[in-house]
C-alpha positions as CSV (number, residue, x, y, z in Angstrom):
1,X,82.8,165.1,98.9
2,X,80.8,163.4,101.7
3,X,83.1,165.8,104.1
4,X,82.2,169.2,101.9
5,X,78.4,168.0,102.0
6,X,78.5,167.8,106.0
7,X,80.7,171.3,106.2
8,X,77.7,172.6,104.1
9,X,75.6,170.9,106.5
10,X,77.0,172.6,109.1
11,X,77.3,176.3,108.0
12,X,74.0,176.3,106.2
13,X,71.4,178.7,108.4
14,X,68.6,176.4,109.8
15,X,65.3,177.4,107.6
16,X,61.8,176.6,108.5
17,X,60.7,173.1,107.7
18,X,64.5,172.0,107.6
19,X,64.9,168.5,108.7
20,X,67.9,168.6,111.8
21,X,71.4,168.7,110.8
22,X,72.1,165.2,112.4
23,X,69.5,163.8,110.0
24,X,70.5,165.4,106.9
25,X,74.4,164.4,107.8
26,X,73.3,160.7,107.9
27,X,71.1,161.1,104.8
28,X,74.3,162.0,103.0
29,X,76.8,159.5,104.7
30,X,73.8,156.9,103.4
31,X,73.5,158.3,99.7
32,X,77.8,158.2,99.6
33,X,77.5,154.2,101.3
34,X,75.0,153.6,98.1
35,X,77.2,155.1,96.1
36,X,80.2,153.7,97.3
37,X,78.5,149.9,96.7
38,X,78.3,150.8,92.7
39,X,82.1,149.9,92.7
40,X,82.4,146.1,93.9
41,X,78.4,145.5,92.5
42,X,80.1,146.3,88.9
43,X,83.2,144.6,89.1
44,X,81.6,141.6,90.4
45,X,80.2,140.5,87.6
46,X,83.5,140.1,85.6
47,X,85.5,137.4,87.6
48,X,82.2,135.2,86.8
49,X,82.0,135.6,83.2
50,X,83.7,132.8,82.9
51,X,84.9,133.4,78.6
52,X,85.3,137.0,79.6
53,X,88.2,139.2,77.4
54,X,89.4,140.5,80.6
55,X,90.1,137.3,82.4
56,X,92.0,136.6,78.7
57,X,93.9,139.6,78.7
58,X,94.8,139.3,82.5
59,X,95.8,135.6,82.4
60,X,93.5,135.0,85.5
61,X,92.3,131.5,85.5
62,X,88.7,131.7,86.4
63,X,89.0,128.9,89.5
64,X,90.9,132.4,91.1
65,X,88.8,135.0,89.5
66,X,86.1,132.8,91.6
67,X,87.9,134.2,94.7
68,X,87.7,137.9,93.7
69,X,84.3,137.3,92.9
70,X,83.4,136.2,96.7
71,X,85.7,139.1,97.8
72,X,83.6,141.5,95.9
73,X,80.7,140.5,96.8
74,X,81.2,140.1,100.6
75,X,82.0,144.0,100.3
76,X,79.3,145.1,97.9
77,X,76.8,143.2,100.3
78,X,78.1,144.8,103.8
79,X,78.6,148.3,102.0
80,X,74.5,148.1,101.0
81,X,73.8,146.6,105.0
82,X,75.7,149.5,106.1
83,X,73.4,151.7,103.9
84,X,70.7,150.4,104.5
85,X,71.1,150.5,108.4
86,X,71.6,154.5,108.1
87,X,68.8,154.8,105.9
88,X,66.5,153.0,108.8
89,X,68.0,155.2,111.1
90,X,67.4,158.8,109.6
91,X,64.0,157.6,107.4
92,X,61.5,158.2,110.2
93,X,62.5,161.5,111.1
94,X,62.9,162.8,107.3
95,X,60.1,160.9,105.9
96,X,56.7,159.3,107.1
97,X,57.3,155.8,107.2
98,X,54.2,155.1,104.9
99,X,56.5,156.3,102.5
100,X,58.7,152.8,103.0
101,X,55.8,150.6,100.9
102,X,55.0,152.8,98.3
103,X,56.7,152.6,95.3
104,X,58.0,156.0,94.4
105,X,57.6,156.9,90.3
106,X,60.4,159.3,90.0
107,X,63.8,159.5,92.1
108,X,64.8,156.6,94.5
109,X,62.2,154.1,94.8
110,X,62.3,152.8,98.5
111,X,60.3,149.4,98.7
112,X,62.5,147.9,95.9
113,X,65.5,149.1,97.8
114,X,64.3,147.0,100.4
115,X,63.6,143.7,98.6
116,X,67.1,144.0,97.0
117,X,68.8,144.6,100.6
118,X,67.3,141.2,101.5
119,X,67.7,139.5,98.3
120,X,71.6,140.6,98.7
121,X,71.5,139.2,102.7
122,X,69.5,135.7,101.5
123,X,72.6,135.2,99.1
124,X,75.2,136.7,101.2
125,X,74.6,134.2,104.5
126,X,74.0,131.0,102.5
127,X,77.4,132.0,100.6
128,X,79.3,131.7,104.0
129,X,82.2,128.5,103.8
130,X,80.6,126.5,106.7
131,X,76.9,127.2,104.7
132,X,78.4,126.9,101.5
133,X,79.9,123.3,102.0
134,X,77.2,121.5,103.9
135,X,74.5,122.7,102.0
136,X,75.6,123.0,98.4
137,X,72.7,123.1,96.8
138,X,70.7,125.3,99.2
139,X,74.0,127.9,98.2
140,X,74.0,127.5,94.7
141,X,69.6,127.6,94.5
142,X,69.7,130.8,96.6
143,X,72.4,132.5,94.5
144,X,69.8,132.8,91.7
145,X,68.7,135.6,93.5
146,X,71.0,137.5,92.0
147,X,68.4,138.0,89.5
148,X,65.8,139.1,91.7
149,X,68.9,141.8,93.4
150,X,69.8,143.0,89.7
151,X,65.8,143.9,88.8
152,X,65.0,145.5,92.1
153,X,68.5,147.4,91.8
154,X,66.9,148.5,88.5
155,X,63.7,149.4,90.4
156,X,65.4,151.1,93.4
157,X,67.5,153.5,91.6
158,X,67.8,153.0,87.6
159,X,69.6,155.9,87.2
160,X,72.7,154.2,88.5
161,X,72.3,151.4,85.6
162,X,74.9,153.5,83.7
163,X,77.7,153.0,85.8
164,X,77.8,148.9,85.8
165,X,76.1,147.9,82.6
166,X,79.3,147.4,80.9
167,X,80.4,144.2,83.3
168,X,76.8,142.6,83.3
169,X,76.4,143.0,79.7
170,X,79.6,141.1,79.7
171,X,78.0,138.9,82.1
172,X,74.4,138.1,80.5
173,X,76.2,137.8,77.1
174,X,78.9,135.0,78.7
175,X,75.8,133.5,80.2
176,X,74.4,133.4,76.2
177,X,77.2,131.7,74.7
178,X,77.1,128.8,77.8
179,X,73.1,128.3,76.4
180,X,74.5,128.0,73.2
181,X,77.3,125.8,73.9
182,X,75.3,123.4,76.3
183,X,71.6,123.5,74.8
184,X,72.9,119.3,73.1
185,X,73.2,116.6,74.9
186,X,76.5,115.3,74.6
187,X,76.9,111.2,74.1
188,X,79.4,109.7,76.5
189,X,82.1,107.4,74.0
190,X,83.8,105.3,76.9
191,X,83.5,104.6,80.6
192,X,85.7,103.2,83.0
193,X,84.6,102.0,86.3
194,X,88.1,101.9,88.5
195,X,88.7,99.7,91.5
196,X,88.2,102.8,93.6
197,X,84.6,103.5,92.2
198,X,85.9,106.3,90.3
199,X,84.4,106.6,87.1
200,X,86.7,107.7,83.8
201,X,83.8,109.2,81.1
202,X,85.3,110.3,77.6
203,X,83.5,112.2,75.4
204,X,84.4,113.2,71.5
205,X,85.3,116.9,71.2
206,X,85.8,119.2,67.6
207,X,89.3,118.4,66.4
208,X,90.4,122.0,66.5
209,X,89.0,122.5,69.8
210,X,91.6,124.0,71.9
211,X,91.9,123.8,75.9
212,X,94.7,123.7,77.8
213,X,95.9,120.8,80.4
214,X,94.9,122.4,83.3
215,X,91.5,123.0,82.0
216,X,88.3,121.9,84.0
217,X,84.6,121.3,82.1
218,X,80.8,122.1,83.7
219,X,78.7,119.6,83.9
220,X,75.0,119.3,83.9
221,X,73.2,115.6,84.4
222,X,69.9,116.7,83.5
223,X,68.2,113.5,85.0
224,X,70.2,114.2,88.5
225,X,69.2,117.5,88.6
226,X,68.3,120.4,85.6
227,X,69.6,123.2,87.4
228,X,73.5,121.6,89.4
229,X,76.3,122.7,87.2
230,X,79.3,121.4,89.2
231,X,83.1,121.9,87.7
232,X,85.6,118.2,86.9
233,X,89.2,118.7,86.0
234,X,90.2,117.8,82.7
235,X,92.2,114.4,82.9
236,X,93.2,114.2,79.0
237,X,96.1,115.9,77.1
238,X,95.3,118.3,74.1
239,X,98.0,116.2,72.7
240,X,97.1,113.2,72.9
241,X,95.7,112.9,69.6
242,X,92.5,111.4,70.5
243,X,90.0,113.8,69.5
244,X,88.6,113.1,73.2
245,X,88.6,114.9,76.5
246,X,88.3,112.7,79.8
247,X,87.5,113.6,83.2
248,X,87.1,111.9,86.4
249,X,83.9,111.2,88.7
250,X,84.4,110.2,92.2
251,X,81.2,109.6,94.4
252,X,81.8,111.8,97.4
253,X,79.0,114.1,97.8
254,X,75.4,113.8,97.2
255,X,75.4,114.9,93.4
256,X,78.7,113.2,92.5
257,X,77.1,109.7,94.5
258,X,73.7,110.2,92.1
259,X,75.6,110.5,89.2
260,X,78.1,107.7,89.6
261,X,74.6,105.4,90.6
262,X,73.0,106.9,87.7
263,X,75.4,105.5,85.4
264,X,76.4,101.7,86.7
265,X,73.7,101.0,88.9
266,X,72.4,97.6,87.0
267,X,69.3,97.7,87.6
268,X,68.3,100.2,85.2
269,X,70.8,99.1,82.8
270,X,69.5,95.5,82.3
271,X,68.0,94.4,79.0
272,X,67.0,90.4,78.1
273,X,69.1,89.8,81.1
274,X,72.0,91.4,79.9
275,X,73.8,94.4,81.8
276,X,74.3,96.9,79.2
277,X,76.5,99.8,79.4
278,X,74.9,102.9,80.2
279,X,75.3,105.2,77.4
280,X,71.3,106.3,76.9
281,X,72.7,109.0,80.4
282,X,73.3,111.8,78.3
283,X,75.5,115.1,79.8
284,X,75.9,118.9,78.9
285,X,79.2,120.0,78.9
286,X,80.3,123.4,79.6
287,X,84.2,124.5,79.2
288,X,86.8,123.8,79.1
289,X,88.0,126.4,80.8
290,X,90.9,127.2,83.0
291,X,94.4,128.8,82.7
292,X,95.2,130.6,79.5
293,X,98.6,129.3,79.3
294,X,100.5,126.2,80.5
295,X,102.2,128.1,82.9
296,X,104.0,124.8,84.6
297,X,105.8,124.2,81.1
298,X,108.3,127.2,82.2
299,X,109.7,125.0,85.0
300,X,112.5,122.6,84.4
301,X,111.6,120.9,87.6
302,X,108.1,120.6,89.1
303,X,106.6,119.2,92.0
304,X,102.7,118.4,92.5
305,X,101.2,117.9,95.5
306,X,97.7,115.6,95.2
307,X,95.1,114.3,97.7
308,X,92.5,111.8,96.6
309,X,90.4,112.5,93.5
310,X,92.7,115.8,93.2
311,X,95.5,113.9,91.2
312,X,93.1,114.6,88.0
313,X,94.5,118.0,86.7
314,X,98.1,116.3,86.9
315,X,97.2,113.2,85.2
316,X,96.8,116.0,82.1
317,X,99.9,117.7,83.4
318,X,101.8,114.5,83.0
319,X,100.9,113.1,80.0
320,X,101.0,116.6,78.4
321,X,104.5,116.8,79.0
322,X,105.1,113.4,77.8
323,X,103.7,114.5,74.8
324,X,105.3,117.7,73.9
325,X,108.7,115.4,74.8
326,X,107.7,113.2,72.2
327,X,107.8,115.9,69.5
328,X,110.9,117.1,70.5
329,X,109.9,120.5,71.8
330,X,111.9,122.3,73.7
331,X,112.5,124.1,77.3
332,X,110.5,121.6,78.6
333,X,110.5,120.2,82.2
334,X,112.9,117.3,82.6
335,X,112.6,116.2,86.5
336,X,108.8,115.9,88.1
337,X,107.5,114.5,91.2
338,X,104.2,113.7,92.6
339,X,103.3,113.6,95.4
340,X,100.2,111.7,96.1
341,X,98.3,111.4,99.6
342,X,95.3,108.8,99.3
343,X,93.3,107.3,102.4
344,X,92.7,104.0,100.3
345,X,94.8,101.9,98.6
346,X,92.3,101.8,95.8
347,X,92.8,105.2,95.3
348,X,95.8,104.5,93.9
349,X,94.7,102.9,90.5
350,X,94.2,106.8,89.6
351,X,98.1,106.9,88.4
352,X,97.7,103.6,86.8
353,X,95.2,104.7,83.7
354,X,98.5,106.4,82.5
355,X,101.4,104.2,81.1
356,X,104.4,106.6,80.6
357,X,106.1,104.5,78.6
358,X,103.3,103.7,76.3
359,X,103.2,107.1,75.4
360,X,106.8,108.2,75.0
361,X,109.0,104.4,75.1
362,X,112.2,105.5,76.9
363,X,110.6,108.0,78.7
364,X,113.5,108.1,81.4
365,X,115.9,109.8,78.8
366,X,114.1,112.7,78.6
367,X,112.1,113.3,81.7
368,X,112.7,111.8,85.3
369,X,109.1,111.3,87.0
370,X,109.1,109.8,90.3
371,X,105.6,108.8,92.6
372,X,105.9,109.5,96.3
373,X,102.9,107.8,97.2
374,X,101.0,108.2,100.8
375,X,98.4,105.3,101.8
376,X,97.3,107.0,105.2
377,X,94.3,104.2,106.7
378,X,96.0,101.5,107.4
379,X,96.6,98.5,105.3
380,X,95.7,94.9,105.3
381,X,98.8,93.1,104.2
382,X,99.5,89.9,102.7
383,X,102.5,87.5,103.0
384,X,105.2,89.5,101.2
385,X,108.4,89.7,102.3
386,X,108.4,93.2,101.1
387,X,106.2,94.1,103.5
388,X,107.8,93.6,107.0
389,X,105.2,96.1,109.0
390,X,101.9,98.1,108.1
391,X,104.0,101.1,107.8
392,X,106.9,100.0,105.6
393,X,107.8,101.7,102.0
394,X,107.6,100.1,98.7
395,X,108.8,100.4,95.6
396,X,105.7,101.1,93.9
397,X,106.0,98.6,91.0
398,X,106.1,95.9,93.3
399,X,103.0,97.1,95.3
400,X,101.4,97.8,91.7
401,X,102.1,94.2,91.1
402,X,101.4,92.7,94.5
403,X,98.4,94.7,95.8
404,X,97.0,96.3,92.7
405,X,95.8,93.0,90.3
406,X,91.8,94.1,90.8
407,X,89.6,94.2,87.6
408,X,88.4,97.4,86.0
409,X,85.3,97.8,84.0
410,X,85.4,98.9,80.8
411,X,82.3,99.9,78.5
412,X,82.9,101.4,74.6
413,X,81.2,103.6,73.0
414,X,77.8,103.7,70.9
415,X,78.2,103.6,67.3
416,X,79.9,106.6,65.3
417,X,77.2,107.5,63.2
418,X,75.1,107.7,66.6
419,X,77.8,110.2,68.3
420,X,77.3,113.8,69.6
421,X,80.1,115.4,70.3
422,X,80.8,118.4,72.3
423,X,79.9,122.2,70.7
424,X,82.9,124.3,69.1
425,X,81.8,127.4,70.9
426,X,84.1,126.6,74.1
427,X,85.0,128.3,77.0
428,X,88.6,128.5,75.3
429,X,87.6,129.4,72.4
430,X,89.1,132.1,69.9
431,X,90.0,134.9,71.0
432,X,88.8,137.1,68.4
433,X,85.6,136.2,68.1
434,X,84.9,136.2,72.0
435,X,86.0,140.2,71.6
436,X,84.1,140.5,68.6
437,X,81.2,138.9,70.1
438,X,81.3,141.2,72.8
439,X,82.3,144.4,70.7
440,X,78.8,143.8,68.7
441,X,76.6,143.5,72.4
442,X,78.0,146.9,73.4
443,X,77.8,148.9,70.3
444,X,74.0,147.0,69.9
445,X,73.1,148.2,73.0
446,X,74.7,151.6,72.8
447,X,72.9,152.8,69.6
448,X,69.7,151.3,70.7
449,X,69.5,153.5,73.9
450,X,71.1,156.1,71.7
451,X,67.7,155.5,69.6
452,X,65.2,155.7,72.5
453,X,67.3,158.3,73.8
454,X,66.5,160.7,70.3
455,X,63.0,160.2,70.4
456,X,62.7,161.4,74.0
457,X,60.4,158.7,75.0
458,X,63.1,157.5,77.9
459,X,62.2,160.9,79.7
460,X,58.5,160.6,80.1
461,X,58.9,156.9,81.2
462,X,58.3,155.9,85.1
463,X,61.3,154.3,87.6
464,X,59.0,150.8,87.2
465,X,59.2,151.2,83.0
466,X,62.8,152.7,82.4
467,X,63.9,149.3,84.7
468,X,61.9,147.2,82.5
469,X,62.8,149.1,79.7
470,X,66.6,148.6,80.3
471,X,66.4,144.5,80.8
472,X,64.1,144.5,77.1
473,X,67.7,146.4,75.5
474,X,70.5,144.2,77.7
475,X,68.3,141.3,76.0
476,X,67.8,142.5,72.7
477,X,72.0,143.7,72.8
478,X,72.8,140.3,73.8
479,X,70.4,137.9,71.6
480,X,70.1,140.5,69.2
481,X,73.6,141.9,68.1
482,X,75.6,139.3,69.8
483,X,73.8,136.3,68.5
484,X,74.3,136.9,65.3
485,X,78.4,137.2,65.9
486,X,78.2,134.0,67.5
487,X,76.6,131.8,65.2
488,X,78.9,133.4,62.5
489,X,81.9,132.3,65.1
490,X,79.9,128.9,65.1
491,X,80.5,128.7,61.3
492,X,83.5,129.2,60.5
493,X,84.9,127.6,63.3
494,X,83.0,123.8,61.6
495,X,84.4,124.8,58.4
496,X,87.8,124.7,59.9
497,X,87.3,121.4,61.1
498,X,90.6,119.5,60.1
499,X,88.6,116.5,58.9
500,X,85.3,114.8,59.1
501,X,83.5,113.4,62.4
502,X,83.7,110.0,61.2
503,X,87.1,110.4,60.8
504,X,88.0,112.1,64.0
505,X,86.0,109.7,66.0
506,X,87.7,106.5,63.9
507,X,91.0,107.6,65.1
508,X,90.5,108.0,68.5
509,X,88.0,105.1,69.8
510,X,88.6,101.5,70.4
511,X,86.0,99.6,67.7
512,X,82.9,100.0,68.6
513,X,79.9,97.4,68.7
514,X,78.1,96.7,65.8
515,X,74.3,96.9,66.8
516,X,73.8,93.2,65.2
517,X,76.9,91.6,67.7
518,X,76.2,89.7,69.7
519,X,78.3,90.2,73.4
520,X,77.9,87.5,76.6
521,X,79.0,90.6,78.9
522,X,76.1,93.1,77.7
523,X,78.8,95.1,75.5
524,X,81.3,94.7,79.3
525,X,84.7,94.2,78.6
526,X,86.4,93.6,82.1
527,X,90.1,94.0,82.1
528,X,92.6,93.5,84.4
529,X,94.8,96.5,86.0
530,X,97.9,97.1,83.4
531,X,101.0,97.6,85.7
532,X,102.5,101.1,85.1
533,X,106.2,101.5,84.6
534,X,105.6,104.5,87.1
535,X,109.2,104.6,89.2
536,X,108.8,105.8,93.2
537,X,107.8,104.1,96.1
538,X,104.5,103.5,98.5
539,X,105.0,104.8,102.1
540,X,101.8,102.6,104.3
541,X,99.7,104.0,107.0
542,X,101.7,107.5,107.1
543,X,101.3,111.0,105.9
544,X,103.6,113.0,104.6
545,X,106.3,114.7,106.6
546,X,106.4,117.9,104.5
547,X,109.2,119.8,106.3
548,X,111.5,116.3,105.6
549,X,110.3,116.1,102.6
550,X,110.7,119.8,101.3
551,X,114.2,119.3,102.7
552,X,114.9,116.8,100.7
553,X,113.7,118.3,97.5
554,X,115.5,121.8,98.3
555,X,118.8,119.5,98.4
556,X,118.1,117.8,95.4
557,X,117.3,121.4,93.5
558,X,119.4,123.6,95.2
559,X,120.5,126.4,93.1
560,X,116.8,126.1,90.9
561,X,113.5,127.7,90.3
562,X,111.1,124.8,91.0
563,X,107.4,124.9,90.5
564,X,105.0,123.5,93.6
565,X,101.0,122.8,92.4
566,X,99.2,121.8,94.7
567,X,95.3,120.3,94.2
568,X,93.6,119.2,97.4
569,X,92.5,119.0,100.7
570,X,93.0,123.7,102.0
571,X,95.3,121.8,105.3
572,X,97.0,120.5,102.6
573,X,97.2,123.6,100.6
574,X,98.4,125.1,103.7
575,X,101.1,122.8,105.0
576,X,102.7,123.2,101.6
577,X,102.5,126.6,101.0
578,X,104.1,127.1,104.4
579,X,106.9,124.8,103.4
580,X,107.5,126.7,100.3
581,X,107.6,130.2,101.9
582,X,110.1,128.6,104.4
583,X,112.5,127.4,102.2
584,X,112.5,130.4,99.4
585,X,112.9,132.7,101.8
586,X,115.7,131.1,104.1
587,X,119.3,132.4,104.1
588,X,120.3,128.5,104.7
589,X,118.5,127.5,101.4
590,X,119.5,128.3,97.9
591,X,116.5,127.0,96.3
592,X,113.4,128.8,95.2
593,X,109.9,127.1,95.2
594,X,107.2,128.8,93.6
595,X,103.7,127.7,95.0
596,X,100.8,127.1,92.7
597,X,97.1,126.3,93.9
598,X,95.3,124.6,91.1
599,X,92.0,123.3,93.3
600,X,88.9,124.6,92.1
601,X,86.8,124.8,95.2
602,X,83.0,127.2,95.2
């Protein structure tokens, strides 16, 4: 069309007062570049709507609808930069630049246009990776301007408004049910402080809650900070029959560091000279979310590849399968193992808060899981005769035994009557109300434009008032006619609720204090590291080889489909992604590794 427009261009006989033909060809080439920016702007919104149908329907996990969302919005924002540059360039000889600051009532508005363009730059150069990961909060502050972008949008040209409202209606309305879902604090039931400084936190969820093992949770530590929502993996099993989902804090960057302070720094947990256990630092929880199926269960063999604090979504994996072999269901994997690359030996006390064989006793008959563990600083060793140099390999229940004997902390939970658990309206929630939910915004907000529409009152309005006009319906179609949906949702999904809270919350905590007991630890139990039955070995100031390695797991599962999940470290991510291709698609290997990323990285 923008090739028809310049032939017209072209053939059209110059008239008095006509602008050149150069002009008016990069007036339309800048009108067709504004145009052409309405695609990504509206699809961006989706792969952030974190509950949204279409990430259902599609199976996307929203850790990779993330990824789309950066794509999209890289383009949307260069498409408006190259729009904006041809506008600069023809404006002065179309239109007396005056006309840039005023703020036109009918047609295109061109001062808004403006603000947009550098909202949409602000958010686009603090979104870059090197940016992004030094200065995390300076990203995630200035992506709030997506706010100010959407309004001036609405300013600039509100006409468009009808070709995107669909995916941010699906946005704002995802947005609503978060509020809903996180508006309570939620009470933290246990804590664990590991050797590592890790810190396990527990907290009670609805028993028909459902979330799958590769599910991650949103937090917010309101004392920290009111605004930092930052993603943990989901460490617990849907399975496990403890009415409780667990995730894992390691103090690495500034807001993980404040967090884990915040909750066993003594000093502000001390009372009549007692430590007590910091349970008054209350958390919102957003989530879970995550993959829509347990795609890993159609493996028979799996591999997964961990570095550091990324072992967490496979401490779920593994006791999930553990527990669906424990109820005898079938075409389930049979032969796992993991793969774990830690810089500290500490690090390895991770694998140790799961004992297989407490959860399934014989667990060997039905699934073999072997640890290849990686200590890659080097380590101080004592006498053993194990040990002949710093770089020798273990067995790793004799290095659980010999070098693993440190003391964990462990605080229980406040009183049951005292607990608040997390909200039913989850980020996995059902999928019939989520569409029903969303049905209701769109038909709310179609019939009340359809009102203003009758009475002809939207045609006498300004630019300024039909923008402001359209964020008073996307709010009133979203609070309004979706609101109502989701507290219904809310309600019948507590009447479901298999049994009571008291109930629930009996069955899956150790006893908790009585207010009138009397403890000389401050309510501290301190227990010693319980040695796993884990069977592998510990390789000592090395990294993994991964092409010998990868070798030796194509021989061991030559003629198989084998799943490969990886969670850490992008080198890492990488390395064994390039081992996979290698292998699948050699002539000299008959084995077939299918790669997985499961990192969630912003």
């Amino acid at each position: 069309m923008s090739v028809d427009r310049s032939k017209t261009i072209d053939n059209a006989k110059p008239k008095k007062g006509d602008h050149s033909k150069g002009a008016q060809k990069l007036e339309n080439i800048g009108v067709y570049l504004g145009k052409a920016a309405l695609i990504p702007f509206a699809l961006l919104w989706i792969p952030v709507s974190r509950g949204s149908p279409f990430l259902r329907v599609t199976g996307v996990p929203f850790e990779r609808a993330v990824k789309y969302h950066t794509w999209l919005g890289l383009m949307c924002v260069w498409i408006i930069v190259a729009h904006g540059l041809v506008f600069f360039a023809y404006f002065p000889s179309i239109h007396h630049t005056s006309e840039l600051w005023r703020w036109q009532h009918k047609g295109i508005a061109f001062f808004p246009g403006i603000i947009a363009l550098a909202a949409g730059l602000v958010m686009l150069v603090t979104a870059l990776e090197k940016v992004r990961r030094n200065h995390f909060n300076l990203f995630f502050l200035t992506h709030h301007l997506y706010l100010v972008f959407l309004l001036f949008f609405l300013f600039h040209c509100v006409s468009q408004m009808v070709y995107v409202v669909t995916p941010i209606l699906l946005f704002f309305l995802d947005r609503f049910i978060r509020l809903v879902q996180s508006r309570k604090p939620v009470d933290i039931l246990s804590t664990k402080v590991l050797p590592s400084g890790a810190i396990e936190l527990n907290f009670a969820k609805p028993g028909n809650l459902e979330y799958n093992a590769l599910s991650f949770m949103y937090v917010l530590a309101p004392s920290i900070s009111k605004l930092e929502w930052h993603p943990f993996s989901v460490a617990s099993s849907p399975l496990d029959g403890t009415n409780q989902i667990c995730i894992y804090i390691k103090p690495l960057g500034t807001y993980t560091k404040d967090v884990h302070d915040a909750l066993i720094d003594t000093k502000h947990h001390k009372e009549a000279g007692k430590l007590k256990c910091p349970f008054g630092f209350k958390l919102q929880l957003e989530g879970p979310y995550g993959d829509e199926s347990n795609f890993y269960l159609k493996y028979n063999s799996l591999i997964l590849v961990a570095g550091g604090i990324g072992v967490t979504p496979f401490l779920a994996i593994l006791k999930d399968v553990l527990h669906r072999h424990k109820l005898r269901q079938e075409n389930l994997p049979t032969s796992i193992h993991l793969i774990f690359c830690v810089r500290n030996q500490k690090d390895l006390c991770l694998l140790d808060t799961i004992n297989p064989s407490e959860i399934l006793p014989n667990h060997e008959d039905l699934v073999q899981i072997r640890i290849h563990a990686f200590v890659t600083s080097k380590v101080d060793l004592i006498k053993d005769e194990e040990l002949s140099s710093s770089e020798a390999i273990v067995p790793y229940q004799h290095y659980n035994y010999t070098y693993m004997n440190e003391t964990s902390k462990q605080y229980t939970g406040p009183p049951l009557a005292a607990v608040r658990e997390m909200s039913i309206l989850a980020g996995a929630g059902d999928n019939k109300w989520v569409a029903a939910t969303f049905f209701a915004t769109m038909i709310g907000y179609i019939v009340i434009f359809g009102i203003i529409n009758v009475t002809g009152s939207y045609a006498k309005l300004t630019n300024y008032n039909r923008a402001l006009l359209y964020c008073v319906v996307l709010f009133l179609s979203v609070v309004g006619c979706g609101g109502p949906v989701l507290m219904l949702w809310a309600h019948f999904q507590r009447k479901q609720t298999p049994r009571s809270k008291a109930q629930v919350l009996a069955n899956s905590l150790p006893p908790s204090p009585d207010k009138h007991s009397k403890s000389s630890e401050g309510d501290i139990e301190l227990r010693a590291s319980e040695h796993t039955s884990w069977e592998g070995e510990v390789s000592l100031g090395k990294r993994p080889d991964w092409k010998v390695l990868f070798a030796d797991m194509a021989r061991q599962y030559e003629g198989k489909n084998v799943g490969v999940l990886v969670s850490g470290a992008s080198k890492m991510q990488e390395d064994v992604a390039t081992e996979c291709k290698n292998h699948t698609n050699s002539n000299n290997s008959n084995v077939a590794f299918h790669y997985h990323s499961v990192s969630f990285e912003l």
